[in-house]
MOPAC internal coordinates of N, CA, C and O (Angstrom, degrees):
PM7 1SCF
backbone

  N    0.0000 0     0.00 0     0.00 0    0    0    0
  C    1.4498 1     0.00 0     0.00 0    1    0    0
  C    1.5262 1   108.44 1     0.00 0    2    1    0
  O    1.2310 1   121.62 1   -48.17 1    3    2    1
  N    1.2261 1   114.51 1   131.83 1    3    2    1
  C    1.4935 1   119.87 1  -179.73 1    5    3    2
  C    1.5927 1   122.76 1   -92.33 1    6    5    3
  O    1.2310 1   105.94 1   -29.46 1    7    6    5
  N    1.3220 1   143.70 1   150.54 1    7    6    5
  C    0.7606 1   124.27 1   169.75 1    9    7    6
  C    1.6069 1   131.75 1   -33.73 1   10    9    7
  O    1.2310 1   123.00 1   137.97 1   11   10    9
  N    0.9489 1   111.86 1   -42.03 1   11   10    9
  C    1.6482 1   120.37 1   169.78 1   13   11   10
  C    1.2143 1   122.05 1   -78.03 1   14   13   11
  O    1.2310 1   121.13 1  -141.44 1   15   14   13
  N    0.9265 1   115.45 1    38.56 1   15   14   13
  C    1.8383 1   137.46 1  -162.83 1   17   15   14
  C    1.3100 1   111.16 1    33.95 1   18   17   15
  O    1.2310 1   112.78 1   163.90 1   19   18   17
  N    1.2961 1   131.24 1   -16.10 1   19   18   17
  C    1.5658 1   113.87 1  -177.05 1   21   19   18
  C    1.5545 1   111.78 1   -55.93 1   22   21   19
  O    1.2310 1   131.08 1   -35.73 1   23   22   21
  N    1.8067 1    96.21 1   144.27 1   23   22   21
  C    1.8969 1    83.28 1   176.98 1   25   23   22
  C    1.6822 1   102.23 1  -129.80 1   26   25   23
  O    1.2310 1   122.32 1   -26.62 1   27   26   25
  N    1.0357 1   113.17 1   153.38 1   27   26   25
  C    1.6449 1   140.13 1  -166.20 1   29   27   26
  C    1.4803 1   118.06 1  -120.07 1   30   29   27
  O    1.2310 1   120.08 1   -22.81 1   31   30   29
  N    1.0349 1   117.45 1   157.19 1   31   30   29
  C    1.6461 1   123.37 1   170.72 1   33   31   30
  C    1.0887 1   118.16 1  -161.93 1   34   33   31
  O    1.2310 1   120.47 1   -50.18 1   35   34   33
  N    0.9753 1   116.70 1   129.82 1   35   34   33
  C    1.7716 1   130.29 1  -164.91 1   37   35   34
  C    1.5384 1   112.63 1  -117.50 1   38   37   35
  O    1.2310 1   116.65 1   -30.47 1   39   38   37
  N    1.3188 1   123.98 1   149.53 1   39   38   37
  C    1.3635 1   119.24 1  -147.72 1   41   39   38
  C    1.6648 1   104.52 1   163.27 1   42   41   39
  O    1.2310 1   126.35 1   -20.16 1   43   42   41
  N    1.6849 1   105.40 1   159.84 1   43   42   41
  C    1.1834 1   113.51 1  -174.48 1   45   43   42
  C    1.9263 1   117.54 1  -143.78 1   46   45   43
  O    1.2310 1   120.43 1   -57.76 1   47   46   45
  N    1.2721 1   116.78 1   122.24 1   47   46   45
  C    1.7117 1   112.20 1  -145.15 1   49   47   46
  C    2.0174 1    66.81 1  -103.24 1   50   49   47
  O    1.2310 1   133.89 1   -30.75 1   51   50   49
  N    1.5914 1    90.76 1   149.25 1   51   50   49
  C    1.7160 1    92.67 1   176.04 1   53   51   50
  C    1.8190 1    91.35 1  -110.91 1   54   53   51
  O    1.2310 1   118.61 1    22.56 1   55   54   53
  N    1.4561 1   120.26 1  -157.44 1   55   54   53
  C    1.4321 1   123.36 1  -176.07 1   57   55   54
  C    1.2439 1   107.38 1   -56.20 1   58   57   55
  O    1.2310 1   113.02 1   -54.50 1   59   58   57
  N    1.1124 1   130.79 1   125.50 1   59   58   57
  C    1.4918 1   132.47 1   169.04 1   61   59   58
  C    1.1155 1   116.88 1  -178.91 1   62   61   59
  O    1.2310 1   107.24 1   -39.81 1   63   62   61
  N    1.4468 1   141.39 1   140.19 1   63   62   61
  C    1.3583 1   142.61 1   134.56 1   65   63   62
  C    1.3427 1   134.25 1   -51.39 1   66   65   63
  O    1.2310 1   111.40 1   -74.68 1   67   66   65
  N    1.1753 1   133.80 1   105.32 1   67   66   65
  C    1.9208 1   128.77 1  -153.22 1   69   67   66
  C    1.3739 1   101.61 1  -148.21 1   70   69   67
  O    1.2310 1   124.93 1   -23.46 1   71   70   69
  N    1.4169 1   108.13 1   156.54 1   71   70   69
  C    1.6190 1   117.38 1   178.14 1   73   71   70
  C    1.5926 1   109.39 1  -110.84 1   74   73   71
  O    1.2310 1   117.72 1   -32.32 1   75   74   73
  N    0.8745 1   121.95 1   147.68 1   75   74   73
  C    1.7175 1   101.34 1  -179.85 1   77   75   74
  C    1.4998 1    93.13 1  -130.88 1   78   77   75
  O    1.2310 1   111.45 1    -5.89 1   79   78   77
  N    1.2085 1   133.72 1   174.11 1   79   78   77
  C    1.6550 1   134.86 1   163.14 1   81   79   78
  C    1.6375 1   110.44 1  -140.76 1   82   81   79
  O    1.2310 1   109.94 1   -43.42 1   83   82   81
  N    0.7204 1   136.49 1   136.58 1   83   82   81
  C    1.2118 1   152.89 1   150.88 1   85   83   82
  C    1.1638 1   140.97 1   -99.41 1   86   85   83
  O    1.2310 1   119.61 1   -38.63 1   87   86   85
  N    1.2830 1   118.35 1   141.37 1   87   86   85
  C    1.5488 1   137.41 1  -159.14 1   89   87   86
  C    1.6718 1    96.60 1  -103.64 1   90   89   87
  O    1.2310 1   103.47 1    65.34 1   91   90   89
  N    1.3976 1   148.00 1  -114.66 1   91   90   89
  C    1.5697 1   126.18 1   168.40 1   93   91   90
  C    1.7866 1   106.16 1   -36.14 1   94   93   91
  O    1.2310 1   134.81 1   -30.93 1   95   94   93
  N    1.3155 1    88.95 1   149.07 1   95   94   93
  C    1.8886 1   123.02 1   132.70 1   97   95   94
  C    1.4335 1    92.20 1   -10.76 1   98   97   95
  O    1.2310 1   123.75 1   -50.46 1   99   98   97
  N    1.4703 1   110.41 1   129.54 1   99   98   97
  C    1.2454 1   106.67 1   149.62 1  101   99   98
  C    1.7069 1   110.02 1  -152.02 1  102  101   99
  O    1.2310 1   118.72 1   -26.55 1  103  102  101
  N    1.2227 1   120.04 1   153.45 1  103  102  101
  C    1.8586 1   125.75 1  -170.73 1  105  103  102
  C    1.2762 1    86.62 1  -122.64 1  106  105  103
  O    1.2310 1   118.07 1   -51.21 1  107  106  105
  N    1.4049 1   121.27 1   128.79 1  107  106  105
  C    1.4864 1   155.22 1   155.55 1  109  107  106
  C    1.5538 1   120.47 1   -83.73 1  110  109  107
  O    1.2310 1   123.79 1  -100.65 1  111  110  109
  N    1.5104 1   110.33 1    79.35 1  111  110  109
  C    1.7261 1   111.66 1  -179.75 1  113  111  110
  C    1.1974 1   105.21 1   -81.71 1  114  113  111
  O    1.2310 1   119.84 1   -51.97 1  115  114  113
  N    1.2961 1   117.91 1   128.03 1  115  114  113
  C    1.8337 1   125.09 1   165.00 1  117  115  114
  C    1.2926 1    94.63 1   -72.97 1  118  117  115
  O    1.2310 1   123.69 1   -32.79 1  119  118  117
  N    1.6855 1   110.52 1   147.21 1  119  118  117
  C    1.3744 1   122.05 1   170.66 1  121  119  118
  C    1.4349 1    95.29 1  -126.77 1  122  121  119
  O    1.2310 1   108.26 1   127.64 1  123  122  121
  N    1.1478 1   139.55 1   -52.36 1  123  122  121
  C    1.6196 1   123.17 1  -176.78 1  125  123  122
  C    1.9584 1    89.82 1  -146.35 1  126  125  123
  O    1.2310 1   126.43 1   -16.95 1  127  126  125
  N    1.5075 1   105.23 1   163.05 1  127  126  125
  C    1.2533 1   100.31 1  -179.76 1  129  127  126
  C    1.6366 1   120.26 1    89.41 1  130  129  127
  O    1.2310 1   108.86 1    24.74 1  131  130  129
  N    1.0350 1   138.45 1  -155.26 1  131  130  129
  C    1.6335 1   145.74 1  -172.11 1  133  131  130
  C    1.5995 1   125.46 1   167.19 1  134  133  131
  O    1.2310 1   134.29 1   -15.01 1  135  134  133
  N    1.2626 1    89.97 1   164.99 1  135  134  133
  C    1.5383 1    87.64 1  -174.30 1  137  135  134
  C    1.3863 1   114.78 1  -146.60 1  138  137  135
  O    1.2310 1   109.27 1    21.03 1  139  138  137
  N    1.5387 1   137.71 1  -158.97 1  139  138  137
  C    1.1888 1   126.78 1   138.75 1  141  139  138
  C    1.4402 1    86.72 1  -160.22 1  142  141  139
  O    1.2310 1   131.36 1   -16.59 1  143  142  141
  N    1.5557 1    95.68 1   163.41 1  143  142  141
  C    1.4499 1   124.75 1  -124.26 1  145  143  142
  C    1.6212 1    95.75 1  -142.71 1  146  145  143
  O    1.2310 1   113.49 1   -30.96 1  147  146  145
  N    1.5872 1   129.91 1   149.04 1  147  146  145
  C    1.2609 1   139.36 1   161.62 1  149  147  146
  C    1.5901 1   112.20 1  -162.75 1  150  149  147
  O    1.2310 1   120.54 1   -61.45 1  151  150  149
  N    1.8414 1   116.56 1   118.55 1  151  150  149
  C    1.3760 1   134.11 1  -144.46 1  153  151  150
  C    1.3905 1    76.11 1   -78.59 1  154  153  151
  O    1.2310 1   114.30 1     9.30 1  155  154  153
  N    1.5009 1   128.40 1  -170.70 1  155  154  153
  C    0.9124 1   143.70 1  -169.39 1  157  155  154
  C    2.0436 1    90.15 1  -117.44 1  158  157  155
  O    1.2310 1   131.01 1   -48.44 1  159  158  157
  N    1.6992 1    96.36 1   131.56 1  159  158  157
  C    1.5414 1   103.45 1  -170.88 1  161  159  158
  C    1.2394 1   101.06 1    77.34 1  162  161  159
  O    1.2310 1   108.72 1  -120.36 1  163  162  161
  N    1.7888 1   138.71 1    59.64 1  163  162  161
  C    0.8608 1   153.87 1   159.50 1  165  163  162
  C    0.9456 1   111.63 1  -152.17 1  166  165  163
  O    1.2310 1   126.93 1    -9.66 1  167  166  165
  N    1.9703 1   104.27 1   170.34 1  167  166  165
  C    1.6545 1    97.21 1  -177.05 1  169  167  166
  C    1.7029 1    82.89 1  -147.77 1  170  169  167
  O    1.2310 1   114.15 1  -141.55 1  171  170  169
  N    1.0474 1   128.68 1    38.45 1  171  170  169
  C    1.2276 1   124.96 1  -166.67 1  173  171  170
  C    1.7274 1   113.43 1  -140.67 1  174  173  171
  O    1.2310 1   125.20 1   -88.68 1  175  174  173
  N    1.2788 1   107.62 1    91.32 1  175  174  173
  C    1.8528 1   117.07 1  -174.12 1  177  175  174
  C    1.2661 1    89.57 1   -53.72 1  178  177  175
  O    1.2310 1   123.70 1   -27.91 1  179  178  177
  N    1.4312 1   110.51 1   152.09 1  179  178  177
  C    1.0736 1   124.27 1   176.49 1  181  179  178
  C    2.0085 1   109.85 1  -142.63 1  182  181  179
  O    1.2310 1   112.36 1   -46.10 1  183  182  181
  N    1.5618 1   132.02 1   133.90 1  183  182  181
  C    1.2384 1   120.48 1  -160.66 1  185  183  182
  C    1.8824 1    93.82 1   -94.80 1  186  185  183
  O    1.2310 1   121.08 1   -16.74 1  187  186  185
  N    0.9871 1   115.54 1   163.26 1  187  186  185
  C    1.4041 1   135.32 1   163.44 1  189  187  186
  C    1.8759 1   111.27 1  -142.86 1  190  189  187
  O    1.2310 1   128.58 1   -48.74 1  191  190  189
  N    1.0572 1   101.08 1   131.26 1  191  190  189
  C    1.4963 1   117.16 1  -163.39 1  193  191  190
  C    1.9688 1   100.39 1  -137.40 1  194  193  191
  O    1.2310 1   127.99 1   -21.93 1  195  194  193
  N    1.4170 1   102.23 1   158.07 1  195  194  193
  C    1.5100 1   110.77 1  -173.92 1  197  195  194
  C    1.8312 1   108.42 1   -43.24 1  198  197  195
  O    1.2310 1   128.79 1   -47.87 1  199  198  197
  N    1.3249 1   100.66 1   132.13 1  199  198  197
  C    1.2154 1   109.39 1  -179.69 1  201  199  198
  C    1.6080 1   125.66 1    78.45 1  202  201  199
  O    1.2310 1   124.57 1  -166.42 1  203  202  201
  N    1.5207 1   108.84 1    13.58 1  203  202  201
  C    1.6306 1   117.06 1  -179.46 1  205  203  202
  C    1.5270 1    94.85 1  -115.36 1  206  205  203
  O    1.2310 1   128.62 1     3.56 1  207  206  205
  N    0.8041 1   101.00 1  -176.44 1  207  206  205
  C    1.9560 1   112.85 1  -163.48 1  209  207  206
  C    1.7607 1    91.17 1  -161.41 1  210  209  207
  O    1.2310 1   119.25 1   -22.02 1  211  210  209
  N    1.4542 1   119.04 1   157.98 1  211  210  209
  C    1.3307 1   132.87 1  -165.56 1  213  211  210
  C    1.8978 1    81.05 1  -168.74 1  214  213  211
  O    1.2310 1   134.53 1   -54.41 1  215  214  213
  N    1.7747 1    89.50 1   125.59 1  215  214  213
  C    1.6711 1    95.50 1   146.33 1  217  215  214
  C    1.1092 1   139.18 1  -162.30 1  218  217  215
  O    1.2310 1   116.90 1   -24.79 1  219  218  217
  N    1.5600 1   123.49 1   155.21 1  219  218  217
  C    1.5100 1   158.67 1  -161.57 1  221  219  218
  C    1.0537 1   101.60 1   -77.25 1  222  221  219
  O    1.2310 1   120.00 1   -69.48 1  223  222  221
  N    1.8502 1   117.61 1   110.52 1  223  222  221
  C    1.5371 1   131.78 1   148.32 1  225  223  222
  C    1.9944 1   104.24 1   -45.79 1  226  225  223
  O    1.2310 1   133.24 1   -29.01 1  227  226  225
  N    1.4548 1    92.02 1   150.99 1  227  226  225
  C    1.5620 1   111.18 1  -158.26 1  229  227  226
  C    2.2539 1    73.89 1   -69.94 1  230  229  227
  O    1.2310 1   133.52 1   -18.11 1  231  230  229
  N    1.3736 1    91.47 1   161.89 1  231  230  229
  C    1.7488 1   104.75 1   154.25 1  233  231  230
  C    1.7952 1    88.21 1    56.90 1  234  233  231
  O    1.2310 1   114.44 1   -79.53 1  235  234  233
  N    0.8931 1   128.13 1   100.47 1  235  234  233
  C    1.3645 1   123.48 1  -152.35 1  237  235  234
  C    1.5575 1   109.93 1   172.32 1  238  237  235
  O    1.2310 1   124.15 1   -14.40 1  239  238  237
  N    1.9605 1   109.65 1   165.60 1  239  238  237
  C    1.1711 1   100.26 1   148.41 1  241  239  238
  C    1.0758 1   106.86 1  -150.93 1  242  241  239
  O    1.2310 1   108.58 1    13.76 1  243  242  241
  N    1.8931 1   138.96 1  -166.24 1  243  242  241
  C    1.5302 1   143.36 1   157.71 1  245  243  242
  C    1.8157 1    91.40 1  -148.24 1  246  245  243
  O    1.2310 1   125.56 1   -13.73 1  247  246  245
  N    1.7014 1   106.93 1   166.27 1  247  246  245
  C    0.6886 1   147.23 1   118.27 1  249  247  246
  C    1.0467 1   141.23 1   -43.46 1  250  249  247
  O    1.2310 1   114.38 1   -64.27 1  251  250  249
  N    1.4806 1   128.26 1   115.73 1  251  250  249
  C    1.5342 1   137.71 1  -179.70 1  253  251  250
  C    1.2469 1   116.49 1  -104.75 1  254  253  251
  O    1.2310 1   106.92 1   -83.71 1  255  254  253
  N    1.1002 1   141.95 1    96.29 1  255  254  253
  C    1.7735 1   127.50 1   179.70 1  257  255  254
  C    2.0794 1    93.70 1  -101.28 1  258  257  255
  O    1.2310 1   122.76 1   -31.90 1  259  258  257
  N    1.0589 1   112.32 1   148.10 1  259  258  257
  C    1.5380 1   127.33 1  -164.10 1  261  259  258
  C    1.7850 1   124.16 1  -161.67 1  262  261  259
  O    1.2310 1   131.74 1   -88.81 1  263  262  261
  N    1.7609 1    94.94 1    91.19 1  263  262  261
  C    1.6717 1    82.44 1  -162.82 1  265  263  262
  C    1.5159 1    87.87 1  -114.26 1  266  265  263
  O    1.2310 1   104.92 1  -123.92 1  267  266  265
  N    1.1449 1   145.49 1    56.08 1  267  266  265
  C    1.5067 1   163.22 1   104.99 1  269  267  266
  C    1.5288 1   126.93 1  -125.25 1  270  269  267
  O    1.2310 1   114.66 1   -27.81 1  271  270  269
  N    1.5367 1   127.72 1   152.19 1  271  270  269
  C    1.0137 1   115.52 1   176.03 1  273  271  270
  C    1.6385 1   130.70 1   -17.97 1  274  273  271
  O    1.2310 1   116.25 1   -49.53 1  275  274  273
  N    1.0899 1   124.72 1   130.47 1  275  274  273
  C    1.8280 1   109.80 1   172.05 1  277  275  274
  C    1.5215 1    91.37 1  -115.92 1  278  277  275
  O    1.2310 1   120.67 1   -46.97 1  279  278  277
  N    1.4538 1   116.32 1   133.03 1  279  278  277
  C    1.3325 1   134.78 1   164.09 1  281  279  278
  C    1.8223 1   120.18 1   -92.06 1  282  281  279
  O    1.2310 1   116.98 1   -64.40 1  283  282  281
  N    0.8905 1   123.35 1   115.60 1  283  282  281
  C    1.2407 1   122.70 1   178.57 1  285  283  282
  C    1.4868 1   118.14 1  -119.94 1  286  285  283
  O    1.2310 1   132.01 1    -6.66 1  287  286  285
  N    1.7981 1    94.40 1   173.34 1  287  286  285
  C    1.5329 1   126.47 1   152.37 1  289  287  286
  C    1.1801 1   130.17 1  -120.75 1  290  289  287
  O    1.2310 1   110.40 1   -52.97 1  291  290  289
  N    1.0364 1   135.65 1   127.03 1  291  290  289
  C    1.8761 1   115.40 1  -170.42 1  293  291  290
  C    1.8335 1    96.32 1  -121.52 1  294  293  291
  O    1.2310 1   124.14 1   -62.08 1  295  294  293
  N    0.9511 1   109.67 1   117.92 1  295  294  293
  C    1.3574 1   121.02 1  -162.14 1  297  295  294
  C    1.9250 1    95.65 1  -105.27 1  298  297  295
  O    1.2310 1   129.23 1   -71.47 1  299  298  297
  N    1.3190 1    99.82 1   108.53 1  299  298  297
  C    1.8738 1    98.88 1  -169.50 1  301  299  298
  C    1.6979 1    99.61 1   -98.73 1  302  301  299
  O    1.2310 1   130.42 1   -39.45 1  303  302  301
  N    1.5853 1    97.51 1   140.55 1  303  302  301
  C    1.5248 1   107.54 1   153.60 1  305  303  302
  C    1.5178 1    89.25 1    98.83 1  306  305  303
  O    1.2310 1   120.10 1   180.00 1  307  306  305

């Protein structure tokens, strides 16, 4: 949490297929690495690569598919 209340989390998903859910909004910045991605009520992967961002309605979920490191930002709220 930052002084200006926004809060962040930084982190790194290795090879895996995973579901995540979320409670706020959240924006997913690639920093090095890639991924691809499917929102929850979709059927359509989608890639995110360094310097793209993808984001998650609050109360929610996506799909992560990850066949190299994915580097992130998760930018909440």
């Amino acid at each position: 949490t930052f002084p200006d209340g926004t809060k962040k989390s930084v982190g790194v998903v290795l090879p895996a297929t995973l579901t995540f859910n979320t409670g706020a909004p959240e924006i997913m910045e690639c920093v090095a690495g890639g991924c691809e991605y499917k929102l929850a009520g979709t059927d359509v992967w989608q890639k995110s690569g360094p310097g793209e961002k993808f984001s998650i309605p609050g109360n929610s979920s996506f799909e992560i598919r990850v066949t190299e490191a994915y580097h992130y930002i998760c930018h909440f709220g």
